[in-house]
C-alpha positions in Angstrom: 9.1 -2.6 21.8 10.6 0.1 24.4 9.2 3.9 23.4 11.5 5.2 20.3 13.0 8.3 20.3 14.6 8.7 16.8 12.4 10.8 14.0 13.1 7.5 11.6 12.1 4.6 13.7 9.2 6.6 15.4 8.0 7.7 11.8 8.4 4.3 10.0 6.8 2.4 13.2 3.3 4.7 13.3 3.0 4.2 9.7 3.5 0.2 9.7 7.1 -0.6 8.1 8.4 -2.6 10.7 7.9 -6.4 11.2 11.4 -7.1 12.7 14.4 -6.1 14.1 17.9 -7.4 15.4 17.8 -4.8 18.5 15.3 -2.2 17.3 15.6 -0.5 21.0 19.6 -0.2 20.2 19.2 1.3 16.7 17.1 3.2 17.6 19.8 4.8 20.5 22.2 5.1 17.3 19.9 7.0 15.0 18.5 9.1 17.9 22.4 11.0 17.9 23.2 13.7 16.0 25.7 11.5 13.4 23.7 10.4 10.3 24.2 6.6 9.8 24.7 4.9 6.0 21.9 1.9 5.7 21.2 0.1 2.7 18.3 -2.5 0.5 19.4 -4.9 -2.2 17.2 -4.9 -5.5 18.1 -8.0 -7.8 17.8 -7.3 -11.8 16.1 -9.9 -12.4 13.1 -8.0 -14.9 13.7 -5.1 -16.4 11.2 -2.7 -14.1 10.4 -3.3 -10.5 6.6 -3.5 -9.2 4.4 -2.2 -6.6 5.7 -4.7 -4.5 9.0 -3.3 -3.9 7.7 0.0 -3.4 7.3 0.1 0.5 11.4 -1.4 0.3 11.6 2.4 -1.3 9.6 4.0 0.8 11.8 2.9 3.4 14.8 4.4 2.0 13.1 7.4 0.6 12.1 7.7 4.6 15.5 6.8 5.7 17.1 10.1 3.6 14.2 12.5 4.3 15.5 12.0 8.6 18.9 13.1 7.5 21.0 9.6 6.9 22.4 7.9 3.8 20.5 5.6 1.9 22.0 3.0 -0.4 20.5 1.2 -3.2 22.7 -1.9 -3.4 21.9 -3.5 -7.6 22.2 -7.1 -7.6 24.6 -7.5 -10.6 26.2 -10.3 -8.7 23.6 -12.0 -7.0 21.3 -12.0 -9.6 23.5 -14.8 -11.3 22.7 -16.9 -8.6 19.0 -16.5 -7.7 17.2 -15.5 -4.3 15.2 -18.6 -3.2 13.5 -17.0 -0.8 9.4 -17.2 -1.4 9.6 -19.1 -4.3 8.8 -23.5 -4.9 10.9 -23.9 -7.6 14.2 -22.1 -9.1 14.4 -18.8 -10.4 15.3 -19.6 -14.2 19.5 -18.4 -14.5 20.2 -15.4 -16.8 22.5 -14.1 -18.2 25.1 -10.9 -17.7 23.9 -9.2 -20.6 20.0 -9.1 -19.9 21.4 -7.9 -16.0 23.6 -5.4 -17.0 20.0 -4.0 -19.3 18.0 -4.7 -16.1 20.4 -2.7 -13.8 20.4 0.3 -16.1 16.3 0.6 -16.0 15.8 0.0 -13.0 17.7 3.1 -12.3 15.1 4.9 -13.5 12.6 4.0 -11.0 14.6 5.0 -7.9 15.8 8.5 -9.2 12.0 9.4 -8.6 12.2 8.7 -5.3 15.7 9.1 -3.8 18.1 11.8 -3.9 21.4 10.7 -5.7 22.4 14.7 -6.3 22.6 17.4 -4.6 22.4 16.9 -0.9 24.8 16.5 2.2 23.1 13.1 2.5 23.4 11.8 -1.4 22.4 8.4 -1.8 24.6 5.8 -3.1 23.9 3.8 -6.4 26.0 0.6 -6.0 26.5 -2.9 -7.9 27.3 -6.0 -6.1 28.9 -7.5 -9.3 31.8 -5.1 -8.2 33.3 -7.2 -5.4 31.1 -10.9 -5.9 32.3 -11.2 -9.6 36.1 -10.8 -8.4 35.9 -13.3 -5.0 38.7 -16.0 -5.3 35.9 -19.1 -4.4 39.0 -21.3 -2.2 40.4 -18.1 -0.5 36.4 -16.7 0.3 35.7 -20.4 1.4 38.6 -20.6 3.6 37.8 -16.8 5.1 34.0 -16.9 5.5 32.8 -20.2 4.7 33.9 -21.5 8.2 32.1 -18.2 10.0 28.4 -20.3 8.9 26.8 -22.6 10.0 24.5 -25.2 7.5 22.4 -26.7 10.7 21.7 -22.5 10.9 20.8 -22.1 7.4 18.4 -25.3 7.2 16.4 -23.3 9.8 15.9 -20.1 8.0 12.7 -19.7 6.1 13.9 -19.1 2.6 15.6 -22.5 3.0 13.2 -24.4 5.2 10.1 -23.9 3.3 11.5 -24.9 0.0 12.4 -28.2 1.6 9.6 -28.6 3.6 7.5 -29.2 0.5 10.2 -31.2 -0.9 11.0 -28.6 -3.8 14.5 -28.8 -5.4 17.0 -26.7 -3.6 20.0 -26.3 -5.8 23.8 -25.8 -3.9 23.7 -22.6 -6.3 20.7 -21.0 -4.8 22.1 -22.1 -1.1 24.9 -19.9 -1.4 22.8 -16.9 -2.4 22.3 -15.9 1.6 25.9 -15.9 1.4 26.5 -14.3 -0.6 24.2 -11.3 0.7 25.7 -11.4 4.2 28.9 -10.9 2.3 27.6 -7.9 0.6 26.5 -6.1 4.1 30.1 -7.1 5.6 31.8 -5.3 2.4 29.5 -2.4 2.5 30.2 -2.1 6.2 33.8 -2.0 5.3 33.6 0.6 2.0 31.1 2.6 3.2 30.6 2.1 7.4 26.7 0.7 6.6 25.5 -0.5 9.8 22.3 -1.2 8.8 20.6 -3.4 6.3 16.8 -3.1 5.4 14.4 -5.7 3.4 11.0 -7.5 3.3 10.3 -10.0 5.7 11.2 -12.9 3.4 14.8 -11.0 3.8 14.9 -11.8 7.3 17.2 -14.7 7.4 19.9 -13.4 4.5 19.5 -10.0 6.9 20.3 -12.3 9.9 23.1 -14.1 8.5 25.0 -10.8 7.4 24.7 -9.3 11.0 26.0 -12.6 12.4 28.6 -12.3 9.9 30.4 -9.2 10.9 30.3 -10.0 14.5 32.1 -13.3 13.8 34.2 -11.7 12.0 34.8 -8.5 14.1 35.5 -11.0 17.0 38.4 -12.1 15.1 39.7 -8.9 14.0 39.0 -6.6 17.2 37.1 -4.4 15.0 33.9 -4.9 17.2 31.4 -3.1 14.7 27.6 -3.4 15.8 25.4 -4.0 12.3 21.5 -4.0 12.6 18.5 -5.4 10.4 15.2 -4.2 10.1 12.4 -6.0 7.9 8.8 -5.0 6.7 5.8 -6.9 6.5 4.5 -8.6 3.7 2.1 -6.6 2.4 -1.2 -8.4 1.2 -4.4 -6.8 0.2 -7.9 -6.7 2.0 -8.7 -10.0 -0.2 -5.2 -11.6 0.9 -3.6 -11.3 -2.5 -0.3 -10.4 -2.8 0.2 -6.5 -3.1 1.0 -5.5 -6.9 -0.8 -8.6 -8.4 -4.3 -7.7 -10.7 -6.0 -9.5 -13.3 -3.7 -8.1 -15.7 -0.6 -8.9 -14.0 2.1 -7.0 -12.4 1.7 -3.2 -11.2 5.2 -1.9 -12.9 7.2 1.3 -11.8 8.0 1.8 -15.0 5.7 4.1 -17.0 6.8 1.8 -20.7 5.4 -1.1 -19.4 2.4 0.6 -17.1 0.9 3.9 -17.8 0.3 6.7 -15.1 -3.1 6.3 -15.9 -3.1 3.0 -15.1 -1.2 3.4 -11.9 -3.6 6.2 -11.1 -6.1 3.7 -11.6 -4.6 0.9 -9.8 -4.4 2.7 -6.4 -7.9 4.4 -7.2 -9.7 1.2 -6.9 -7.8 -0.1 -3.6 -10.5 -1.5 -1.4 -12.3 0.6 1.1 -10.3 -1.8 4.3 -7.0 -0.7 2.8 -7.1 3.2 1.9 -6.1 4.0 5.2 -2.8 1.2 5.4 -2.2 2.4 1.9 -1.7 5.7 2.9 0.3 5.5 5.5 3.2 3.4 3.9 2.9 4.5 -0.3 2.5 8.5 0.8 3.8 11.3 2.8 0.5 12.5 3.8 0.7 13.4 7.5 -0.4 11.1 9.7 -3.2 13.6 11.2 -4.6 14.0 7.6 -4.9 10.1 7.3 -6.2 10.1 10.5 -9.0 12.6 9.4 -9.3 10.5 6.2 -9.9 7.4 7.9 -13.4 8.3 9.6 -14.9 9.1 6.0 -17.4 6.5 5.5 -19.5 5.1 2.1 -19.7 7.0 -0.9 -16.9 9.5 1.0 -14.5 7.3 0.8 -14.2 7.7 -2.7 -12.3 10.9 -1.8 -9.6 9.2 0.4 -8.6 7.3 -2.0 -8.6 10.0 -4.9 -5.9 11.2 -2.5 -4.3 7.8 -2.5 -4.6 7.4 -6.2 -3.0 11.4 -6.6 -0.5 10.8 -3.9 1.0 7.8 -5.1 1.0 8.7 -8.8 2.8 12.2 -7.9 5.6 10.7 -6.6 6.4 8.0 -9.3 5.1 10.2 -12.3 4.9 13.9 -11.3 2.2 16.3 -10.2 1.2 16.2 -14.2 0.6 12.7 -14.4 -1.4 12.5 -11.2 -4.0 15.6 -12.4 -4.4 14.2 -15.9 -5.0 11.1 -14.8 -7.7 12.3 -13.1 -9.2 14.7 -15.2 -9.2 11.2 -17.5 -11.3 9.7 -15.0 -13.6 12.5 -14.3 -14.6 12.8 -17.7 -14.8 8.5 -18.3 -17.3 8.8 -15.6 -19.0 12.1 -16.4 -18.9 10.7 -20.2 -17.8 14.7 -21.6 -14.9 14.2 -24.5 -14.0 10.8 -23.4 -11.8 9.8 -26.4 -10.0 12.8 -25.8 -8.3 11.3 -22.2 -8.0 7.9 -22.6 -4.4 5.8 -23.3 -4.3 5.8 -27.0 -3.2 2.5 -28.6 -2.5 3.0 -33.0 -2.9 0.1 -35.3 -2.0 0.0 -38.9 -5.0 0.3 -41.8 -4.2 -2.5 -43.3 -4.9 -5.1 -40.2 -8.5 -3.8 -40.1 -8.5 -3.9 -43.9 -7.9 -8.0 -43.0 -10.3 -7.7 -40.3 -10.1 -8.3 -36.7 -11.5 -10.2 -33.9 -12.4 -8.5 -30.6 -10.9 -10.9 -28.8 -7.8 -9.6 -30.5 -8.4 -5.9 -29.3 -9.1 -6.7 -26.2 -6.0 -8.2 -25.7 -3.8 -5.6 -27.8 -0.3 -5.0 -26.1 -1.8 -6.5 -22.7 -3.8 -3.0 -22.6 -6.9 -4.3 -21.1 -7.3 -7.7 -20.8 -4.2 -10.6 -20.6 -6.1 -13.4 -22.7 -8.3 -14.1 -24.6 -10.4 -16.7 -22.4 -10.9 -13.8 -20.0 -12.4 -11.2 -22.8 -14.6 -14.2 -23.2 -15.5 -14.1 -19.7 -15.8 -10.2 -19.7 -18.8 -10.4 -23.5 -20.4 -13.4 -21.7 -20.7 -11.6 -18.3 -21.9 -8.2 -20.0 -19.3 -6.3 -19.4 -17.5 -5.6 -22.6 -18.4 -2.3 -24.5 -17.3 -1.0 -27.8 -17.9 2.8 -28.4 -19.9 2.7 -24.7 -22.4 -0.2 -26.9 -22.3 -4.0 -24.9 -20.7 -6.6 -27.1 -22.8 -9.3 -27.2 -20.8 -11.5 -29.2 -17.8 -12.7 -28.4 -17.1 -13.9 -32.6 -17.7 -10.0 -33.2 -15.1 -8.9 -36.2 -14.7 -5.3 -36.3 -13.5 -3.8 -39.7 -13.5 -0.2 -41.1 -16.9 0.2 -40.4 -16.7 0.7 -36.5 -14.2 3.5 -37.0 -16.2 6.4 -38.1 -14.4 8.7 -36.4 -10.9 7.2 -37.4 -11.0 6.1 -33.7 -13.0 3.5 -31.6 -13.1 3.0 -27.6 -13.1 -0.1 -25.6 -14.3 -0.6 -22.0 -13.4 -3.4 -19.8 -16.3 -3.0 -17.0 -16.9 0.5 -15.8 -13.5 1.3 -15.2 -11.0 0.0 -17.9 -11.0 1.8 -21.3 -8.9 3.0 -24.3 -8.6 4.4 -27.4 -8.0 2.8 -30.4 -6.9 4.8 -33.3 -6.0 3.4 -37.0 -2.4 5.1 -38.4 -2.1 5.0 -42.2 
């Protein structure tokens, strides 16, 4: 790559965003004038929060807006019918529009934290691709973009290839999805002049596919617009697992299905060889600071990443989230008041009137642990700990008794722990 010029590409490359590009060195021309350009990622509503995983996709937009241009978050109200093979063996299970149109209107939620829809000269856009896919005539589309691709292409691209490579069922539904998308950055080139279309790196060929599009098509109209792609790495952790994956599942945006306590928590205990990556793409902390950061060493890299964990949490769940959360952890690991900081989970009277196994709490509303096998794992191991006393055995019943105070806590290792308080 030539030396950039532009405040976005020069910002987004020192920090790590950028696997590929179509003709980064050209973009980078464009967004180096004074004109603000209109650039775009597509989030499919396929669940009804999106995870830490698509968090560096919003960094890039939120990135994008800060340097002055127009970010759009394209909903995939269309393509979600379909399914996006890419990265996955087998076929993403079909729903319906119902359970779509409820996913598109939460995940809404998420990006108002991070990008600006109001109130600036640069407003993002919030668009659904059900608007134009749902209404495409499938003989007059076929006719007008089907000839434009090529299948000996599309056998090639790795959302296809890899699928078929392991001999895994590829459905004729799910090999029109990458049509579908380069369609989507051809029609948002025409409504709103977006010349540039961002993703992850499993997004490369669909990217591909819609630049290759418009030119095609510009060649046959004289229209001649230029569209670009850019794509981010994958981003794996230190131990190669895939980034927003823990024992307990999926790191959610959403603060109903995963606390700010536990998000605090999450980016708390990244591992000492990915503070400094971490804060360059999930913050805004100069690069400088990290820089400074990155030479603290041992026990004083606890520090960097109490600035990861605060960083990150303030811009999901506020400044007030990030400083409770922790204030919670100072006091879990100081052991002052700790019931009075921790998540709070209620249960009725009369289920510990019946009695109740610890397995059972332990797994309560996937709070701490996801099964039961694994609160097995965590008694046998040692690590289990009702009102900060080991559990020794895992056939423990807990009944009125072990609520003197109308509360109990429960600790999952050194780190994990909530309240549990009876409601009559």
């Amino acid at each position: 790559m030539a030396k950039v010029s532009s405040e976005f590409i020069t910002e987004i490359a020192t920090r790590g965003f950028i696997h590929q590009a179509t003709d980064l060195n050209k973009l980078d021309k464009i967004l180096s004038q004074s004109k603000p350009i209109t650039g775009y990622i597509g989030f499919d509503c396929t669940a009804k929060s999106l995870h830490v995983g698509s968090l560096i996709q919003i960094m890039l937009l939120r990135w994008f807006q800060k340097f002055g241009h127009r970010p759009i978050v394209l909903l995939g109200g269309g393509t979600s019918l379909v399914g996006d093979p890419s990265g996955k063996d087998e076929s993403r299970k079909l729903i319906n529009r119902e359970i779509i149109n409820e996913n598109s209107k939460n995940l809404r939620k998420v990006f108002q934290k991070f990008i600006n829809f109001d109130g600036m000269s640069n407003n993002a856009l919030l668009l659904n691709n059900e608007d134009w896919l749902t209404k495409l005539s499938y003989i007059d589309f076929l006719r007008d973009y089907g000839k434009h691709f090529s299948v000996n292409r599309m056998l090639n691209f790795d959302s296809v290839k890899l699928r078929l490579d392991r001999k895994h069922n590829l459905s004729f539904l799910e090999f029109n999805y990458m049509i579908l998308q380069a369609f989507d950055f051809l029609e948002l080139s025409r409504r709103y002049d977006c010349i540039l279309q961002m993703g992850g790196s499993d997004q490369w060929g669909n990217i591909v596919n819609g630049v290759e599009l418009s030119r095609r098509v510009s060649a046959t109209s004289g229209d001649n617009k230029e569209l670009f792609g850019l794509t981010s790495p994958l981003i794996t952790t230190a131990g190669g697992n895939k980034m927003g994956k823990t024992e307990k599942g999926a790191v959610w945006l959403d603060s109903d299905f995963y606390s700010p306590w536990e998000y605090w928590q999450f980016w708390r205990n990244t591992s000492d060889q990915d503070v400094t990556r971490f804060l360059k793409l999930f913050t805004e902390i100069d690069i400088t600071e990290i820089k400074k950061l990155e030479s603290l060493k041992g026990e004083e890299l606890n520090d960097a990443k109490k600035i990861l964990a605060n960083s990150a949490t303030t811009l999901l769940h506020g400044k007030e989230n990030a400083t409770e959360s922790e204030n919670t952890a100072k006091n879990i690991f100081e052991d002052k008041n700790v019931q009075d900081y921790l998540p709070t989970i209620y249960i009725d009277l009369k289920e510990i009137d019946k009695k109740i196994s610890i397995l059972d709490l332990f797994v309560i509303n996937n709070s701490l642990l996801s099964s039961k096998n694994e609160a097995r794992r965590l008694i046998r191991g040692g690590g289990a700990k009702i009102n900060n006393q080991s559990i020794k055995d895992e056939n423990l019943v807990i009944d009125k008794s072990f609520f003197s105070s109308n509360f109990i806590v429960l600790s999952a290792g050194k780190k994990r722990h909530i309240k549990i308080s009876l409601k009559k």
